[in-house]
C-alpha positions in Angstrom: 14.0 -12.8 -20.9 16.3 -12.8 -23.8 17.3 -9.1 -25.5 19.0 -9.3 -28.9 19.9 -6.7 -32.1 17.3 -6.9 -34.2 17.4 -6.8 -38.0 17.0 -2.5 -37.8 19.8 -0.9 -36.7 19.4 0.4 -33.5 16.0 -1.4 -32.5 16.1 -5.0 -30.5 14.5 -8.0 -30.1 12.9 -8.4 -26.3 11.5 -11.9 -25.5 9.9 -11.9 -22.0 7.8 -15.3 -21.0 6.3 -15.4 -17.2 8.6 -12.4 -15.4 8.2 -9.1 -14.7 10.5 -6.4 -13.4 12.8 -3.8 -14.2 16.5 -3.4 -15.7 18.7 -0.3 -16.8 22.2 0.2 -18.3 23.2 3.5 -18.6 20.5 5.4 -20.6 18.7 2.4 -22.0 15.7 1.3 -19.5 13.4 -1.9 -20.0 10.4 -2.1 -17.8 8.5 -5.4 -17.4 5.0 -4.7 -16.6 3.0 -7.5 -15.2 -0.6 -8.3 -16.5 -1.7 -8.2 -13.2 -2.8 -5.1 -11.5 0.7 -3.6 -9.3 -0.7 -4.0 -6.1 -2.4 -7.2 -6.7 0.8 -8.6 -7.6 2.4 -7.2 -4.3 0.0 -9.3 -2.4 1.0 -12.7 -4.3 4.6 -11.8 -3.7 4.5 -10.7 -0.3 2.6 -13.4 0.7 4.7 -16.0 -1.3 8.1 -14.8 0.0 7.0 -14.2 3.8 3.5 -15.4 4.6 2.4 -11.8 5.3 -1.1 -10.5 4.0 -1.2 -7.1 2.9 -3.9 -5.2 4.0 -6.6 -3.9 1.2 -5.6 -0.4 1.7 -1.8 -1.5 1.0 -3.1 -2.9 -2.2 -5.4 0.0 -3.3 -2.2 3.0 -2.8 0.4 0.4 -4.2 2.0 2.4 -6.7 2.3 1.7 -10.4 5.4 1.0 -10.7 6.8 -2.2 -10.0 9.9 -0.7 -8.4 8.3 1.5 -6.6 5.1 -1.1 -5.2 8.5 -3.4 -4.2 10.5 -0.4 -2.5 7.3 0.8 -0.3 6.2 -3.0 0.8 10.1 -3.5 2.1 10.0 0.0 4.0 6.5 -1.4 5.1 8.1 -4.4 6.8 12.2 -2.9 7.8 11.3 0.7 8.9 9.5 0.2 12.4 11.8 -3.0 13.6 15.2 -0.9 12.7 13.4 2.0 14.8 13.1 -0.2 17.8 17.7 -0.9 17.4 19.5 -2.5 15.1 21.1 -6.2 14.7 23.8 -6.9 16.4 25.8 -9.8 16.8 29.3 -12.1 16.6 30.5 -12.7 13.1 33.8 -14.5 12.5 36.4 -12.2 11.0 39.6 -13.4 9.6 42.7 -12.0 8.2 46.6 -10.7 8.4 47.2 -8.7 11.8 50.4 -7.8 14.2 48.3 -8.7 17.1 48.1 -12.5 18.1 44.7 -12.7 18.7 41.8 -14.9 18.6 43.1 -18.3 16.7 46.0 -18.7 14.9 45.5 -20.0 11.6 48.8 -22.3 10.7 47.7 -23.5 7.5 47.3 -20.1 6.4 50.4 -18.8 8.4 52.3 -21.4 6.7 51.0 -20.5 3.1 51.9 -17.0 3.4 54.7 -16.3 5.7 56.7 -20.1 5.3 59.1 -19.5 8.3 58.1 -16.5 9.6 55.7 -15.9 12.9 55.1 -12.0 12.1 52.7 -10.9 10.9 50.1 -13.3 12.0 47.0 -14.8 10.2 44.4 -14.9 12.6 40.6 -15.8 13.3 38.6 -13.9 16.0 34.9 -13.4 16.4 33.7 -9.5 16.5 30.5 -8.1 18.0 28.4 -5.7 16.4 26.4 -4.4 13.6 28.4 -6.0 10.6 26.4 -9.4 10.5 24.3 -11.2 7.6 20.7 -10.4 8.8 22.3 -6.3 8.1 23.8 -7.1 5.1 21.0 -8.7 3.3 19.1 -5.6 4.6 21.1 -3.1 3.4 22.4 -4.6 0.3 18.6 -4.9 -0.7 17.9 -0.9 0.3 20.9 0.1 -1.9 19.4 -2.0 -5.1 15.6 -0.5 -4.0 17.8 3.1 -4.0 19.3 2.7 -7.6 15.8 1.6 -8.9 13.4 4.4 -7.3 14.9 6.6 -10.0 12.0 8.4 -11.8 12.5 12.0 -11.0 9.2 13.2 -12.3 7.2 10.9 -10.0 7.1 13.2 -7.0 6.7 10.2 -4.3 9.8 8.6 -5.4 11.5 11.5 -3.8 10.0 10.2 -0.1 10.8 6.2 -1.1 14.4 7.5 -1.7 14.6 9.6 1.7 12.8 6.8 3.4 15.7 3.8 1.7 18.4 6.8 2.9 17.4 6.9 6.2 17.4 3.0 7.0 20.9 3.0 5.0 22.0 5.3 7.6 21.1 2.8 10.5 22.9 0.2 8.7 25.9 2.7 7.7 28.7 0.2 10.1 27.6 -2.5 8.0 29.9 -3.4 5.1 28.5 -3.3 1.6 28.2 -7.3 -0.3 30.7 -7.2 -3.3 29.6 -7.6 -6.5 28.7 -10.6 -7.6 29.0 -12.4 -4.3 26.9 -14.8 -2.5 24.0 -13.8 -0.1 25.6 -14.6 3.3 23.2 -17.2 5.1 21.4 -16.4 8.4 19.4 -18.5 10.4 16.3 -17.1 12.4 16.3 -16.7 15.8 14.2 -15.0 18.9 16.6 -12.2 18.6 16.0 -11.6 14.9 12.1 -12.2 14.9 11.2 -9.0 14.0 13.0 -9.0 11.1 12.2 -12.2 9.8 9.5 -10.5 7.1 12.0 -8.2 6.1 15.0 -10.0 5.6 12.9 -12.8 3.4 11.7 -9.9 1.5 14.9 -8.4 1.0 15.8 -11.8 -0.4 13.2 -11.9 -2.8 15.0 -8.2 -3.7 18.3 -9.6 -4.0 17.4 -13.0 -6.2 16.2 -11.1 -9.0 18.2 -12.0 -11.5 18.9 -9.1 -13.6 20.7 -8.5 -16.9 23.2 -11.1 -17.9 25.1 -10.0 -20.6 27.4 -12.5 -22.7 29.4 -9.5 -24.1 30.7 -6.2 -22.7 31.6 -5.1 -19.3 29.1 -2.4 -18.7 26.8 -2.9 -15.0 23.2 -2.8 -15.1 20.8 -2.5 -12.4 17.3 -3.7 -11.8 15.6 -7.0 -10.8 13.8 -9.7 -12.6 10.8 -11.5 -10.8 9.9 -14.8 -11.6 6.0 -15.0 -11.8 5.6 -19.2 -12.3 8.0 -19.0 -9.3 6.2 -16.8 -6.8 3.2 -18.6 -8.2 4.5 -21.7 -6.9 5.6 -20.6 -3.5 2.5 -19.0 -2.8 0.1 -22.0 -3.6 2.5 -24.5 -1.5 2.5 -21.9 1.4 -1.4 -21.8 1.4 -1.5 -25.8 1.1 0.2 -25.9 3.9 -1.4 -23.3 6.1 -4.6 -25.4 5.4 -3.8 -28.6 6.6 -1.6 -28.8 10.4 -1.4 -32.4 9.7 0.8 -32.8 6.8 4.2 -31.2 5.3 4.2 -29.7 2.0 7.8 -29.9 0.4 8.6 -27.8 -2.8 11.0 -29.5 -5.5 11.3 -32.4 -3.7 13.8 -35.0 -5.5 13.2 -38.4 -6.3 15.7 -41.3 -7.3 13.6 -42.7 -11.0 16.1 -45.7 -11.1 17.9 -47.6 -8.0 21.4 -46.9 -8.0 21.4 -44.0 -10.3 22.1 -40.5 -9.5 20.1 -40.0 -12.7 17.3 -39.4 -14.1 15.6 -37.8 -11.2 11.5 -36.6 -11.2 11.3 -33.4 -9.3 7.4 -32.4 -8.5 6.3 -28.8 -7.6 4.8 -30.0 -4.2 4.7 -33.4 -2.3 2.1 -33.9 0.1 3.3 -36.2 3.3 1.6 -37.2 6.6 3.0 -39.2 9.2 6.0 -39.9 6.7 3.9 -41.1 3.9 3.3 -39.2 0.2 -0.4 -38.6 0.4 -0.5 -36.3 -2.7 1.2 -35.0 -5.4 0.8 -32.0 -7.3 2.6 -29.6 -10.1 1.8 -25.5 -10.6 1.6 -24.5 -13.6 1.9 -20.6 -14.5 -0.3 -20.7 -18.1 -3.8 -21.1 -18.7 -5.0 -25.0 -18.7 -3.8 -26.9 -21.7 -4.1 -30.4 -21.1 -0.9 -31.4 -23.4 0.2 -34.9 -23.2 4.1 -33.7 -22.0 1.7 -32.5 -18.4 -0.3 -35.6 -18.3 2.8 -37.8 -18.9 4.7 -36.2 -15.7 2.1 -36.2 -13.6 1.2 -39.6 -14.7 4.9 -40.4 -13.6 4.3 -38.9 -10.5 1.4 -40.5 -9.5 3.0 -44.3 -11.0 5.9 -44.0 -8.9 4.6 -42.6 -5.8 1.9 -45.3 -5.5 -1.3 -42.3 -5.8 -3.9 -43.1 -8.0 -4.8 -39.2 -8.1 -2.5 -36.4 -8.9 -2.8 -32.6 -9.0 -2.5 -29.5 -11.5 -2.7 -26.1 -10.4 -3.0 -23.5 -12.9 -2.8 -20.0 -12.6 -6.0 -18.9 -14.2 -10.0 -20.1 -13.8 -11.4 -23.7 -14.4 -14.4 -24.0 -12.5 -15.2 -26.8 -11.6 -12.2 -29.0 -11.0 -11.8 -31.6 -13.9 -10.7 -35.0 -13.6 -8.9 -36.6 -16.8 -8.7 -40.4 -16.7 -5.4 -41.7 -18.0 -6.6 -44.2 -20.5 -6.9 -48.2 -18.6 -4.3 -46.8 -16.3 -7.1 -46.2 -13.0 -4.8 -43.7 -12.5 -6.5 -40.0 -12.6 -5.0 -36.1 -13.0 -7.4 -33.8 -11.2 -6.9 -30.1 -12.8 -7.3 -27.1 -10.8 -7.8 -23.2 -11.1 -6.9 -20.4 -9.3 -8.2 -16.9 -10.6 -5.7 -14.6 -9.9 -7.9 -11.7 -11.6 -10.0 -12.0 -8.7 -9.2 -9.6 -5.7 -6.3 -11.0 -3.6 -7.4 -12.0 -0.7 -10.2 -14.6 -2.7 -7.2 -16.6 -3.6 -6.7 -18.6 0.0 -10.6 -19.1 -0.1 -9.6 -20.9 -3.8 -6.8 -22.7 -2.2 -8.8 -23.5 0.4 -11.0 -25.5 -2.3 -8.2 -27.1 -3.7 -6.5 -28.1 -0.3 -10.2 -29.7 0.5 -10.0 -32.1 -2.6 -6.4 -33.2 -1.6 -7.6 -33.4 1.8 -10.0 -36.7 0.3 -6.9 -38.1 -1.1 -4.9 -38.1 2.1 -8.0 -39.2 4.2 -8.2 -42.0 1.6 -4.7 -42.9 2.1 -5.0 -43.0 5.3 -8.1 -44.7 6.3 -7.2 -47.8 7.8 -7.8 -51.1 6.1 -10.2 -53.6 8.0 -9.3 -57.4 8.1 -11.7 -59.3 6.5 -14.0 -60.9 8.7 -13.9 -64.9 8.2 -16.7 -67.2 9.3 -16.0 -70.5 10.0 -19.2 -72.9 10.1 -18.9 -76.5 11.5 -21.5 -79.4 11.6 -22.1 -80.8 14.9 
């Protein structure tokens, strides 16, 4: 999304392509609204960013706001497993203290203090609440918090007392600053019950917001990438449909030996038993069969020794079409998922499509017989 003065003073230009979402500076608010229904959308980007499936009844009382759909499905997923305790754990603190404790850190000792021993610069592991998994949690609630801010929308009132009480759980846990870097966690039994809500909380915390070249005043909001969540959602379903094969997202691959560049990148690689069976690219648009597409996936399919590859778009071709690439015997099979249909339909789509790549990896597969020689001799 780009914003810029338009040729009125006082009125802007907004160009949005493929995102959604929410920002606001001051008084000045800019709301997104998708083309898909709210709640619909919550589906794709629950199920994208977590694997869960929202229920029908989720879906039907989503409300209509995008801030406020994306505020309830997080309290849907944080507010019974912070019930049951919160987090605890070991992080690593370091610092300047007149304790000797822990590790001493002489590098740092010597950088600061030269010849001195006192104060110390230490490293020491603490226990408690103050650990990434709560962090990511609560910096997400605090963003969710800022967002819900609608006072004439009478539920926004409960989503703020329901964000205020899980930020009271978390209130030992130290605020991200601004600007930093999402600490990294790993998942773990103890964890597992936040595993949903920490990925979602992600999701909340990734939106990239307002970027502003000039000026020095903060805005607040999130952006979400649709061809994005899109994408993540159709590789998740290809690989819940096949236990047999991995499904790799942005997978890099080396175009010329020895060179760190140029590199092809495709949406989704295929592989079974360490083999590429299939290759495939998303694409968030209509079907447009432009000769840029065909020429990638072309690539793809050239260099990864397929003689099929795969286009996923993000609205209805029925059936699937296959487009021969001229002499080549090389073929681009183009796909559709409806996304206007009701939510759950789209794994019984995917379903469809994970059939057809299904043939191309049996194909690949199937083992070659030796040809049988007869030998005939004259007695």
């Amino acid at each position: 999304m780009t914003c810029s003065p338009g040729s009125v003073p006082g009125y802007f230009e907004v160009q949005v392509k493929n995102v959604c979402g929410i920002i606001s500076a001051g008084s000045i608010v800019v709301e997104i609204a998708p083309k898909l229904a709210v709640g619909e959308l919550m589906w794709l980007v629950t199920y994208a960013s977590t694997g869960v499936r929202l229920d029908e009844d989720t879906i039907k009382a989503a409300p209509t706001r995008l801030a406020d759909a994306l505020a309830e499905v997080f309290l849907l997923m944080v507010e019974e497993p912070i019930r049951q305790g919160v987090l605890r754990g070991y992080w690593q603190h370091s610092g300047t203290s007149s304790v000797l404790r822990g590790r001493l850190q002489v590098s740092e000792q010597l950088a600061h203090h030269y010849d001195r021993l006192f104060p110390f610069e230490v490293s020491y592991s603490e226990f408690g609440m103050d650990i990434a998994e709560n962090q990511i949690l609560r910096a997400a609630s605090l963003k969710l918090l800022r967002s819900v801010s609608d006072p004439s929308v009478a539920h926004n009132e409960e989503l703020k007392h329901r964000l205020r009480r899980v930020l009271r759980y978390l209130a030992d846990v130290r605020d991200l600053p601004e600007g930093a870097a999402r600490p990294h966690w790993q998942r773990s039994a103890q964890n597992e019950r936040f595993w949903c809500g920490i990925e979602f909380a992600e999701l909340v915390l990734d939106g990239s917001g307002l970027s502003a070249v000039n000026g020095t005043r903060q805005s607040v909001g999130f952006i979400i990438t649709l061809w994005k969540v899109f994408e993540a959602a159709v590789a998740r379903a290809l690989q819940e449909s096949g236990s047999a094969w991995t499904v790799s997202a942005q997978k890099q691959f080396r175009l010329i030996q020895n060179r760190s560049d140029p590199l092809i990148r495709p949406d989704l690689v295929v592989e079974s038993k360490g083999r590429v069976v299939a290759v495939a690219d998303t694409k968030y648009k209509a079907p447009q069969f432009i000769s840029s597409d065909l020429f990638q996936l072309f690539t793809y399919a050239q260099y990864l020794h397929l003689r099929r590859s795969h286009v996923i778009y993000a609205a209805p071709l029925k059936p699937a079409q296959e487009l021969r690439i001229g002499q080549t015997g090389v073929s681009v099979i183009a796909h559709g998922l409806d996304l206007s249909r009701p939510s759950h339909t789209f794994l019984e789509q995917m379903q469809e499509i994970a059939d057809v790549v299904t043939q191309d990896a049996l194909r690949i597969e199937a083992p070659v017989q030796a040809p049988v020689t007869v030998t005939t001799t004259s007695v």
